[in-house]
C-alpha positions as CSV (number, residue, x, y, z in Angstrom):
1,X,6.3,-50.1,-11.9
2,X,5.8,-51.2,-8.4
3,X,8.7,-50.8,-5.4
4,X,8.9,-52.4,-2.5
5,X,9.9,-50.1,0.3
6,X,12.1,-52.0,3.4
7,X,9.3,-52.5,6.5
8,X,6.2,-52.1,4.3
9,X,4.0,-54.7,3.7
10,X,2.2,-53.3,0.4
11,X,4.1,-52.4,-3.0
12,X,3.9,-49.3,-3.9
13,X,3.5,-48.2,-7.3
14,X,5.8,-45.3,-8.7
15,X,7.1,-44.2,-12.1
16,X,10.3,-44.9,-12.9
17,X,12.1,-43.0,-15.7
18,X,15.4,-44.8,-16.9
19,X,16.0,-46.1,-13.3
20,X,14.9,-43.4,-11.2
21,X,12.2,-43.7,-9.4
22,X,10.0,-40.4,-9.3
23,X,8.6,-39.1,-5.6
24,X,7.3,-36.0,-6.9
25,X,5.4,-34.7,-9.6
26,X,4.1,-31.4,-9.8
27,X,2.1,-30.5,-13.0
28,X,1.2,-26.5,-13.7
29,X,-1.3,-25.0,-10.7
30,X,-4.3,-26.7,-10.4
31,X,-3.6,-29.0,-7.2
32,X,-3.5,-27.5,-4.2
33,X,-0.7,-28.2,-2.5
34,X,-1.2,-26.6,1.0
35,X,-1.8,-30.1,2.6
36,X,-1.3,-30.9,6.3
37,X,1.9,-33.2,7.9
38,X,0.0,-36.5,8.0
39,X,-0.7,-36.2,4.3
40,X,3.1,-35.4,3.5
41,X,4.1,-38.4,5.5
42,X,2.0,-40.7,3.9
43,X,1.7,-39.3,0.5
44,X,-0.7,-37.9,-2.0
45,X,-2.1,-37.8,-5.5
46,X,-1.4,-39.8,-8.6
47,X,1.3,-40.8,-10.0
48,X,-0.2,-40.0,-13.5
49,X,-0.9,-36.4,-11.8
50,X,0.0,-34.3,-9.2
51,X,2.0,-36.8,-6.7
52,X,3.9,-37.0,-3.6
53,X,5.5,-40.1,-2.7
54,X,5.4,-39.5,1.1
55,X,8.4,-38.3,3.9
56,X,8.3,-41.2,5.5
57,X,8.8,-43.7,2.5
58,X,11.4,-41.4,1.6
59,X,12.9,-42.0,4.4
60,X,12.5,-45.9,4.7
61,X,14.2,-46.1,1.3
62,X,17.1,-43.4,1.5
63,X,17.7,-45.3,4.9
64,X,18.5,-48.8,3.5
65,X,21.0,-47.6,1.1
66,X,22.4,-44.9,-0.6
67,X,20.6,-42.9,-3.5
68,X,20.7,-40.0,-5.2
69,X,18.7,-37.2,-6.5
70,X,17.2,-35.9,-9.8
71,X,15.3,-32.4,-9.9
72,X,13.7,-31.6,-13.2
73,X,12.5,-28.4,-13.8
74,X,10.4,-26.1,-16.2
75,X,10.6,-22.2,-16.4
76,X,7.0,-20.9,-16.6
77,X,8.2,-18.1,-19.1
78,X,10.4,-19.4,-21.5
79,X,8.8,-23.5,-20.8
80,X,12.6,-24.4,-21.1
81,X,13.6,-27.8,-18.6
82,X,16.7,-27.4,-16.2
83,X,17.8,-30.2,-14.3
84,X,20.0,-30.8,-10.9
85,X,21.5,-33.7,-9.5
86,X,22.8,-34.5,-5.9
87,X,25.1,-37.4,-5.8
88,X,23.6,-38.2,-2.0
89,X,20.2,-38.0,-1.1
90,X,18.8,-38.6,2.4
91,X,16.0,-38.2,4.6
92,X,15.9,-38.6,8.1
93,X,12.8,-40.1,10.3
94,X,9.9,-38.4,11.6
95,X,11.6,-37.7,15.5
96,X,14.1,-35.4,13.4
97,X,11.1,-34.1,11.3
98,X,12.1,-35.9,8.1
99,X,15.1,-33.8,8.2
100,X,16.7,-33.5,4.2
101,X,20.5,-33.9,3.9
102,X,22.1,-33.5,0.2
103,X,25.5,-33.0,-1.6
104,X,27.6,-33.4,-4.6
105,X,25.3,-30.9,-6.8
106,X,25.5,-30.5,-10.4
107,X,23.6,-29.7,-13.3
108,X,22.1,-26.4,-15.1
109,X,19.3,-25.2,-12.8
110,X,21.5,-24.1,-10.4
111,X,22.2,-25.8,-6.6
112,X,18.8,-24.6,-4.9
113,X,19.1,-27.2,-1.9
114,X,22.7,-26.1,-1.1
115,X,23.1,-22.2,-1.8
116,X,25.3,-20.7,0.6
117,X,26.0,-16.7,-0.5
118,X,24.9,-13.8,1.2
119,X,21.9,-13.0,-1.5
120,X,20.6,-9.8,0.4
121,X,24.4,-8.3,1.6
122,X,22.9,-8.1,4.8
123,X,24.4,-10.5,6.4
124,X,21.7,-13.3,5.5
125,X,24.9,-15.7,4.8
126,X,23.8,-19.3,4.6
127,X,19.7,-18.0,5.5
128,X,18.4,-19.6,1.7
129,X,20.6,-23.2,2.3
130,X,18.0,-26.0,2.6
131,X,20.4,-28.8,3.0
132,X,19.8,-29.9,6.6
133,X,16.7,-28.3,7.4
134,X,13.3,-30.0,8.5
135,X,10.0,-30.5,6.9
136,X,7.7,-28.2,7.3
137,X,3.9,-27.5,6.4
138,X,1.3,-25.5,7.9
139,X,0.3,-27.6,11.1
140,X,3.9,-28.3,12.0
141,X,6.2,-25.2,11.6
142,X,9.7,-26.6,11.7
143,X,11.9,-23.5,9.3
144,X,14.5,-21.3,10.7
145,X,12.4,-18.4,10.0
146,X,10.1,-15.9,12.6
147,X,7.0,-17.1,10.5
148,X,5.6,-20.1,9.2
149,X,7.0,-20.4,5.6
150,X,4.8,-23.3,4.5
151,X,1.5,-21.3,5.6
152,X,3.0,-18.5,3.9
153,X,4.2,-19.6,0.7
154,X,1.6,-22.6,0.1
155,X,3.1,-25.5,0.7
156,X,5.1,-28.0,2.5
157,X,9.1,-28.2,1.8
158,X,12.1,-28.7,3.6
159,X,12.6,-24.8,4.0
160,X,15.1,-22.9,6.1
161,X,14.1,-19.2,6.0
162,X,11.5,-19.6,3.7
163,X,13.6,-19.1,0.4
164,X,14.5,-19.6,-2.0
165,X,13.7,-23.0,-2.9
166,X,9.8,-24.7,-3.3
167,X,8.7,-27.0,-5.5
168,X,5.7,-27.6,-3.5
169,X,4.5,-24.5,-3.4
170,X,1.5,-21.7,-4.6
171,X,2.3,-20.3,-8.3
172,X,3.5,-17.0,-6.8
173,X,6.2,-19.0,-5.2
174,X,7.0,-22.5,-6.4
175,X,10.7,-21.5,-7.8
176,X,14.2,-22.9,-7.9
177,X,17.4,-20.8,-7.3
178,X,20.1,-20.8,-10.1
179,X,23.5,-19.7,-10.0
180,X,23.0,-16.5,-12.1
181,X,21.6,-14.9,-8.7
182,X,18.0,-15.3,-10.0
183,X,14.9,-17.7,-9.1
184,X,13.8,-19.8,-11.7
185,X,9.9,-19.6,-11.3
186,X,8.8,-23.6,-11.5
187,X,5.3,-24.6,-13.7
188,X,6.1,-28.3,-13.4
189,X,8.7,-30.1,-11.6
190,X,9.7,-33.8,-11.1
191,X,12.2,-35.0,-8.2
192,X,13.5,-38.8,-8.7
193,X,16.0,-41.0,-7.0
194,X,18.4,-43.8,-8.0
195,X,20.7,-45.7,-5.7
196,X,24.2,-44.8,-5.8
């Protein structure tokens, strides 16, 4: 299927699985997903493979109406899916760093973009909330945290202390959390979108 994305000249071809059209596709650990800004802006890979649609299409479509979000999820252990849905789904431009905004969650993965709980007791309330943060990758650290997350966890995400959400991330930490107080630890993921 091919999309037409507002301001773009070119369609732009995309799977689309019973309307929603998939911007990511991560498939088991052979891609390396440690990539720099410019190719997470204008996306990567293929969309029979490893793919990323690109932050800044993302944000041209998210931008001309309202959509939703889709996360689909399997658990490297037990290979059992999970899914979570977001009723709104946005992404701002690149001047605010392609900066992710989400609510409405529900689903049986657990809300990993919105998680708001003290995990640690220490005081760390809100620290693993993704919802409102920037992009970031290895050539433009833009997390809440001391370090650079996407250098340190191998990849580029929209992370705010560096957990506990990545699904663009090395094996050791591309994981989801779930409402059970746990991490779901991610083999292969999809994330799709739907207007409202």
């Amino acid at each position: 299927m091919n999309i037409t994305v507002p301001t773009q000249p070119d369609l732009v071809p995309v799977i689309s699985v019973f309307d929603w059209i998939m911007f990511h596709q991560h498939l088991g650990y052979t891609f390396d997903w440690q990539l720099p800004w410019a190719d997470y802006k204008a996306g990567f890979g293929s969309i029979d493979a490893d793919f990323w649609l690109g932050l800044e299409k993302l944000h041209l479509l998210t931008s001309s109406q309202p959509y939703r979000l889709r996360v689909e999820l399997q658990e490297w252990s037990t290979n059992l899916w999970y899914s979570a849905e977001y009723w709104s789904f946005k992404i701002g431009d690149e001047l605010d760093k392609y900066r992710l905004g989400v609510a409405g969650f529900s689903g049986d993965a657990g809300d990993g973009l919105m998680w708001e709980d003290d995990y640690n007791g220490d005081g760390s309330f809100g620290w693993y909330n993704h919802n409102g943060m920037n992009f970031s990758t290895y050539d433009s650290d833009n997390d809440e945290a001391i370090a650079n997350c996407a250098s340190g966890r191998g990849g580029g995400f929209w992370y705010n202390r560096c957990f506990l959400a990545c699904l663009m991330c090395d094996s050791s930490s591309n994981s989801w959390w779930t409402d059970e107080v746990s991490e779901l630890y991610v083999i292969n993921s999809r994330m799709m979108i739907k207007p409202q």
